[in-house]
Kinemage of the C-alpha trace (Angstrom):
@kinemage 1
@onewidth
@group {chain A} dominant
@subgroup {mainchain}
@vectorlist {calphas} color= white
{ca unk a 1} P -105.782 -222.409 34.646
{ca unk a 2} L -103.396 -219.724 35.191
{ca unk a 3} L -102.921 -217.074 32.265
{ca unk a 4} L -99.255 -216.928 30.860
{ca unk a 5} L -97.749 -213.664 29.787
{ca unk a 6} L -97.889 -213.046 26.499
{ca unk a 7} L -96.662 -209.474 25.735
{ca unk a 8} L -97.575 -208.524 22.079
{ca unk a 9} L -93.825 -206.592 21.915
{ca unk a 10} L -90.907 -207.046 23.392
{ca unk a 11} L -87.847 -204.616 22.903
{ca unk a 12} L -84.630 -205.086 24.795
{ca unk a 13} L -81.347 -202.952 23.951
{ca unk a 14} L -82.150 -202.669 20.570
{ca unk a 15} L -83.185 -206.025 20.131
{ca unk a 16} L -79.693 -207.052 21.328
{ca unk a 17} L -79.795 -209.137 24.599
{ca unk a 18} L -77.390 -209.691 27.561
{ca unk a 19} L -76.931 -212.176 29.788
{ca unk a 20} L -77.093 -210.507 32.793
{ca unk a 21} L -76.691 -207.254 35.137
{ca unk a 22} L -76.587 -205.873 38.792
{ca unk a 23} L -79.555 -204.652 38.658
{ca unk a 24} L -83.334 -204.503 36.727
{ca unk a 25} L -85.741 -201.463 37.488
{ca unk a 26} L -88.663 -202.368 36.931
{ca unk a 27} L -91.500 -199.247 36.012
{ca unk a 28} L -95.225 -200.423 35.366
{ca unk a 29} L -97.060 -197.520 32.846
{ca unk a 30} L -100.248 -197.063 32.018
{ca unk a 31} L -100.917 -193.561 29.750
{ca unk a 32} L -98.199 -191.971 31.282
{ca unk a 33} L -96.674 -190.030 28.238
{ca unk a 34} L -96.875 -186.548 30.127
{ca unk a 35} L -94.834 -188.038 33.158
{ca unk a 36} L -92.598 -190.308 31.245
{ca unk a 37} L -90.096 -187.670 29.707
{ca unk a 38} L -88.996 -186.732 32.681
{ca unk a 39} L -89.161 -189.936 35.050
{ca unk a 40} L -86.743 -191.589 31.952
{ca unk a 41} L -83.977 -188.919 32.132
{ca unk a 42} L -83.845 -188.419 35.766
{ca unk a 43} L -83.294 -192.349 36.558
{ca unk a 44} L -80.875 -192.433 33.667
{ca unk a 45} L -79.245 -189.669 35.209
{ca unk a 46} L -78.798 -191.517 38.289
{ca unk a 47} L -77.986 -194.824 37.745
{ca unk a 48} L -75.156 -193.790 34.747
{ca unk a 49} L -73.369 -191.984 37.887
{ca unk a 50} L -73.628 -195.827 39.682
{ca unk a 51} L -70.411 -198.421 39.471
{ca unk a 52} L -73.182 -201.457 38.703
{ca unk a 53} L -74.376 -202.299 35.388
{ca unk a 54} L -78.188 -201.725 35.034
{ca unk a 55} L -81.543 -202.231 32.789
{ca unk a 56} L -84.641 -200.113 32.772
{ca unk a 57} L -87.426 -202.075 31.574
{ca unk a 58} L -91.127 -200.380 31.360
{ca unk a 59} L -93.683 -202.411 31.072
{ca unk a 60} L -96.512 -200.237 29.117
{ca unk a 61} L -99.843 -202.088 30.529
{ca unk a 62} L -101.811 -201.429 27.298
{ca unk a 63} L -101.548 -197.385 27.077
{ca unk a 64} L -103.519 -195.572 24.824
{ca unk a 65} L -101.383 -192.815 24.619
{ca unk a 66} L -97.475 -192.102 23.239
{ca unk a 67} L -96.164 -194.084 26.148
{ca unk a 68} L -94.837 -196.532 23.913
{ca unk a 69} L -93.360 -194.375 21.275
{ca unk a 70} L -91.551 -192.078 24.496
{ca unk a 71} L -89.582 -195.480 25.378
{ca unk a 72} L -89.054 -196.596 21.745
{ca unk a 73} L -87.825 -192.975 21.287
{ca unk a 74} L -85.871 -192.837 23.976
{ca unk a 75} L -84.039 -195.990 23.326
{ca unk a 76} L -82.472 -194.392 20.443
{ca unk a 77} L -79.870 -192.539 22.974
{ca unk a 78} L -79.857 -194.672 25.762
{ca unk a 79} L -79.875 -198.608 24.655
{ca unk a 80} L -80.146 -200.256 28.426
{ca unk a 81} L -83.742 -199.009 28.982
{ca unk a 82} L -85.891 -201.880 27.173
{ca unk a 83} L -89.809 -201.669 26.206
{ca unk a 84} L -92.662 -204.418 26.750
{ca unk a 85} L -96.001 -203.864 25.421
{ca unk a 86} L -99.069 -205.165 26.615
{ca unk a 87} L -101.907 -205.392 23.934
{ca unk a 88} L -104.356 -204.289 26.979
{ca unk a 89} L -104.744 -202.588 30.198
{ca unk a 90} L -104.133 -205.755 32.767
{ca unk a 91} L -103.594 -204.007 36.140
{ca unk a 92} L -100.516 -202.979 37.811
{ca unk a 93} L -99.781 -206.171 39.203
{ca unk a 94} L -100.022 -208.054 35.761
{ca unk a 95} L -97.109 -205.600 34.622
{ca unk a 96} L -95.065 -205.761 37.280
{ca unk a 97} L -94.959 -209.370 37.128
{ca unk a 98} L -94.435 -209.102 33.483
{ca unk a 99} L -91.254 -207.102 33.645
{ca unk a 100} L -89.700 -208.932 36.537
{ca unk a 101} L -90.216 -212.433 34.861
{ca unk a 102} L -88.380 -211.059 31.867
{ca unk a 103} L -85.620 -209.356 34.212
{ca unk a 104} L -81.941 -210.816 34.327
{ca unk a 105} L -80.566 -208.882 37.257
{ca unk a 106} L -78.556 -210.143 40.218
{ca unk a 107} L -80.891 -207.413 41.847
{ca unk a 108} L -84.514 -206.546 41.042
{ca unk a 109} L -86.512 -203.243 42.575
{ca unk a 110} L -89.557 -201.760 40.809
{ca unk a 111} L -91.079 -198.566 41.184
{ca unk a 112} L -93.320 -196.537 40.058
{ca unk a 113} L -93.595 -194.183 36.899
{ca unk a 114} L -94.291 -190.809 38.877
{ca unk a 115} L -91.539 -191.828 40.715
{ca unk a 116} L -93.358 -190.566 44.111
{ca unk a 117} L -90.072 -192.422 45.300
{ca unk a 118} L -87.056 -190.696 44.067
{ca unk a 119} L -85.035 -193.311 42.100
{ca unk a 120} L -82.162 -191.926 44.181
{ca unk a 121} L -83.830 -193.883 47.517
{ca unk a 122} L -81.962 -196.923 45.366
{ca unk a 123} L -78.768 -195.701 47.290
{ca unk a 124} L -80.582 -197.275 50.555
{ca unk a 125} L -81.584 -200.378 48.821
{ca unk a 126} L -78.100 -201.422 47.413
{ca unk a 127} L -75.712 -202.033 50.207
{ca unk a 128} L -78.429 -204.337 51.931
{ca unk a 129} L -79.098 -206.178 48.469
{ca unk a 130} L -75.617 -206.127 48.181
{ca unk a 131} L -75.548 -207.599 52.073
{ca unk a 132} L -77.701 -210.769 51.036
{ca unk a 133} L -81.329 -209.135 52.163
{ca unk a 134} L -84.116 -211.174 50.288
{ca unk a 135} L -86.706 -208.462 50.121
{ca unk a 136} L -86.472 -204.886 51.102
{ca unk a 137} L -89.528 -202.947 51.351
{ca unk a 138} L -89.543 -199.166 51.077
{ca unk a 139} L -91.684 -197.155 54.025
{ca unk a 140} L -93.293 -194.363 53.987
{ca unk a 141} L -94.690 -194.842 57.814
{ca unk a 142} L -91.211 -195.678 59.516
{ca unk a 143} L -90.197 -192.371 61.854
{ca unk a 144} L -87.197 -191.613 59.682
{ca unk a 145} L -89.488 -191.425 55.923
{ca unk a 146} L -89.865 -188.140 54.866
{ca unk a 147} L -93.303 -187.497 53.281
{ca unk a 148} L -92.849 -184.281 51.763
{ca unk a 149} L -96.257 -184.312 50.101
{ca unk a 150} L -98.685 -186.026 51.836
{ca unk a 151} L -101.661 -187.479 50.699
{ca unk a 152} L -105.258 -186.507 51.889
{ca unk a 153} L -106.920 -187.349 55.233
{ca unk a 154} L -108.853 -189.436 53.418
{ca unk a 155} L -106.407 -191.444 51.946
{ca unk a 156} L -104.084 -192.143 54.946
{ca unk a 157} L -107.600 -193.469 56.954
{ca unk a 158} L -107.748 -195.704 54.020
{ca unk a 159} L -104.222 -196.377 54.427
{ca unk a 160} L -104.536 -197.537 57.719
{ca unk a 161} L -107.335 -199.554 56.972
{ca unk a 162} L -105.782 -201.168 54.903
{ca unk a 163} L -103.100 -202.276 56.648
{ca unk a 164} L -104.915 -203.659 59.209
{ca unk a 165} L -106.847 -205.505 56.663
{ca unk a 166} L -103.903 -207.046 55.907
{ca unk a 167} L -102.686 -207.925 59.501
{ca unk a 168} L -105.802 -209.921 59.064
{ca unk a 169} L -104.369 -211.878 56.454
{ca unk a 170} L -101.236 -212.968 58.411
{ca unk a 171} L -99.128 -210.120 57.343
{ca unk a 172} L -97.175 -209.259 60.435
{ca unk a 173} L -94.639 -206.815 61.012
{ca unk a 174} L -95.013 -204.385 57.729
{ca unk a 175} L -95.817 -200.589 57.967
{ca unk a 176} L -96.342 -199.896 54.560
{ca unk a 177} L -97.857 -202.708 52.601
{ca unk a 178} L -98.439 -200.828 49.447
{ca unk a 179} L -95.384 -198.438 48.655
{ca unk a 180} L -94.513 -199.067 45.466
{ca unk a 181} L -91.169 -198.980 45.434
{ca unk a 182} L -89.715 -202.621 46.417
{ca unk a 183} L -86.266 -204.744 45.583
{ca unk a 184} L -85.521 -208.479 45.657
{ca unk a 185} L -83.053 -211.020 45.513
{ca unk a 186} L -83.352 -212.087 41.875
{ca unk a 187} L -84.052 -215.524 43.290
{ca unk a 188} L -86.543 -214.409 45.439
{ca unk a 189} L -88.298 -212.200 42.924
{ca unk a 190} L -88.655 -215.296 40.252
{ca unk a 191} L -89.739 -217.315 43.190
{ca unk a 192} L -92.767 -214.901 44.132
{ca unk a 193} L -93.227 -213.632 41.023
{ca unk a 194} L -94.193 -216.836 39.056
{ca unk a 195} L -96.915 -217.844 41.297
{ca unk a 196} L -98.563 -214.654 41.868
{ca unk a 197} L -101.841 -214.498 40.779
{ca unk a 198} L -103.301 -210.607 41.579
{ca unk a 199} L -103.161 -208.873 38.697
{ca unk a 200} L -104.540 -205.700 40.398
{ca unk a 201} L -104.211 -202.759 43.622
{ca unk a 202} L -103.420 -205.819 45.754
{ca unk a 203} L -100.661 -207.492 44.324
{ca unk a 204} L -98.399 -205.879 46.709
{ca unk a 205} L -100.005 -207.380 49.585
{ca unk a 206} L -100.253 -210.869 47.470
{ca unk a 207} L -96.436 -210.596 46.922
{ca unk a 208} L -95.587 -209.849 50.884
{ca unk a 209} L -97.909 -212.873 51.617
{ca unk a 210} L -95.922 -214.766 49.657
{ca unk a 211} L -92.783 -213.832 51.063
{ca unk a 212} L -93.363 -214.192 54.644
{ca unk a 213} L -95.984 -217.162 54.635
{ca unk a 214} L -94.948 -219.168 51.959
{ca unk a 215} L -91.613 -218.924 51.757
{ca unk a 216} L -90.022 -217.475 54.653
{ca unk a 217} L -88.075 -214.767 53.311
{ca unk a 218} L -86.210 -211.847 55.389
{ca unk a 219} L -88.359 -208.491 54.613
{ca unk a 220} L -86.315 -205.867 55.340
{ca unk a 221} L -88.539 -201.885 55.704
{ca unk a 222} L -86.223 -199.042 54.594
{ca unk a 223} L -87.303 -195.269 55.345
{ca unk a 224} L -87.541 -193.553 52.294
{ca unk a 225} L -88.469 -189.749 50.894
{ca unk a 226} L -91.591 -190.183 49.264
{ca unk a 227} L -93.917 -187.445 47.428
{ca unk a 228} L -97.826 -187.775 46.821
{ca unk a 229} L -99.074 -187.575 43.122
{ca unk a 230} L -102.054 -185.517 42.386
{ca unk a 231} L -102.384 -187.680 39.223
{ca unk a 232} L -102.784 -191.104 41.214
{ca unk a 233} L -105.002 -193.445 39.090
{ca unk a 234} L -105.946 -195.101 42.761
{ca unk a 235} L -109.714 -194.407 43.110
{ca unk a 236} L -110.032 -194.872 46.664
{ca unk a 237} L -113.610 -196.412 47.567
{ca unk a 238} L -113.397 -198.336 44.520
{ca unk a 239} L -110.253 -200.105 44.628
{ca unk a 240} L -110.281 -200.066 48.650
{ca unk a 241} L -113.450 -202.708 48.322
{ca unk a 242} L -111.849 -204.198 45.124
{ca unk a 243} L -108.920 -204.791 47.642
{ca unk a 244} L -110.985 -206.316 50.434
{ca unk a 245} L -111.970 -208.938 47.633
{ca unk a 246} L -108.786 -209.638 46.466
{ca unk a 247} L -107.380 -210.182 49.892
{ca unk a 248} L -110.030 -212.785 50.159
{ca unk a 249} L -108.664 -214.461 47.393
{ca unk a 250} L -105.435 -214.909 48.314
{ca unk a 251} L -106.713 -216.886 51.728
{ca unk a 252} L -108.411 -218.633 48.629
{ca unk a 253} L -105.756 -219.299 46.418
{ca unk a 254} L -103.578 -220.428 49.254
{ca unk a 255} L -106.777 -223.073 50.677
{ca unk a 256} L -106.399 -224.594 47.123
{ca unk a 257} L -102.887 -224.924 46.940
{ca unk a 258} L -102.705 -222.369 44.267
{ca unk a 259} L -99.001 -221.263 45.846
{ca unk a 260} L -97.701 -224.595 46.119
């Protein structure tokens, strides 16, 4: 039977909550109190300059660390970025999923808490939201990305394993499976969202599966500006084989009507 989500705190505006906004960003954490300072201020920076009304909701996947106390604190100030607390570490997926079940935007994106994607790549992603597009994908492989800081050799070859892993799937047509920076329809996010089952690496490819298999959604790629973290918790081998596993699953899942 399928786990439900069961955050052990929930913290929205101050406790006070709205019924709805343009647009939910969506940032997954996981010990990230050295990087959080500054990844709060600069997308409250940006999207205070926007015309749209906005939450920031981070989803804190069982930290160990102040990451927590940085959003509580930083609440105080700035009352639109909201706080969910997982009692323990459940992946990246698990949080993700978390925050964008509890989202109440016309417009949904999540992205990471390094912000490797520059919050400011949301100026690509509006108009087409805004057009009607059902899922637009950032890409770091598309000829017009700019990859200022790459990652290693080693990592790309992954990469590129990866995605042909996931050609093998049925995932046609998608450069960049696992760029974590991604926006949705709000119908189209709670439609995905609530029968994903990957709580890990993967999800991303679970989620695109989903999209263009299941439910025939337009997946739009976007070149974006994208920078390489030296503090990436991806361990490559490890979660590369975890990956192959979980891809297996979702041929699984689908076999037993899991995504019905």
């Amino acid at each position: 039977m399928k786990k439900t989500i069961s955050p052990k705190r929930v913290l929205f505006y101050g406790e006070k909550r709205v019924e709805s906004v343009d647009l939910s960003v969506i940032i997954p954490a996981y010990n990230e109190d050295r990087r959080l300072p500054h990844s709060l201020e600069t997308v409250h920076g940006y999207l205070q300059k926007q015309s749209y009304t906005y939450e920031v909701i981070v989803v804190d996947d069982g930290s160990s660390d102040r990451t927590s106390q940085i959003v509580e604190d930083f609440q105080v100030k700035h009352p639109w970025f909201g706080l969910i607390r997982l009692p323990e570490n459940r992946g990246k997926g698990y949080a993700v999923r978390t925050g964008i079940l509890h989202a109440r935007g016309r417009f949904v994106v999540f992205t990471d808490a390094d912000l490797s994607t520059p919050i400011e790549e949301m100026g690509k992603f509006w108009p087409l939201l805004e057009e009607g597009h059902e899922v637009v994908i950032g890409s770091r492989r598309s000829p017009d990305s700019q990859v200022v800081v790459p990652q290693s050799w080693l990592r790309r070859f992954l990469g590129r394993t990866y995605i042909w892993l996931n050609r093998w799937l049925g995932i046609k047509g998608i450069a960049d499976v696992t760029c974590g920076f991604k926006g949705f329809q709000r119908r189209a996010a709670k439609q995905i969202f609530q029968i994903t089952r990957l709580n890990g690496f993967s999800f991303d490819s679970e989620v695109l599966y989903l999209a263009q298999r299941k439910f025939n959604l337009h997946l739009t790629q976007v070149p974006i500006e994208w920078r390489n973290s030296s503090d990436s918790k991806v361990h490559i081998l490890r979660d590369l084989v975890m990956s192959m596993l979980d891809l297996i699953k979702i041929r699984l899942y689908d076999f037993r009507g899991f995504y019905k």
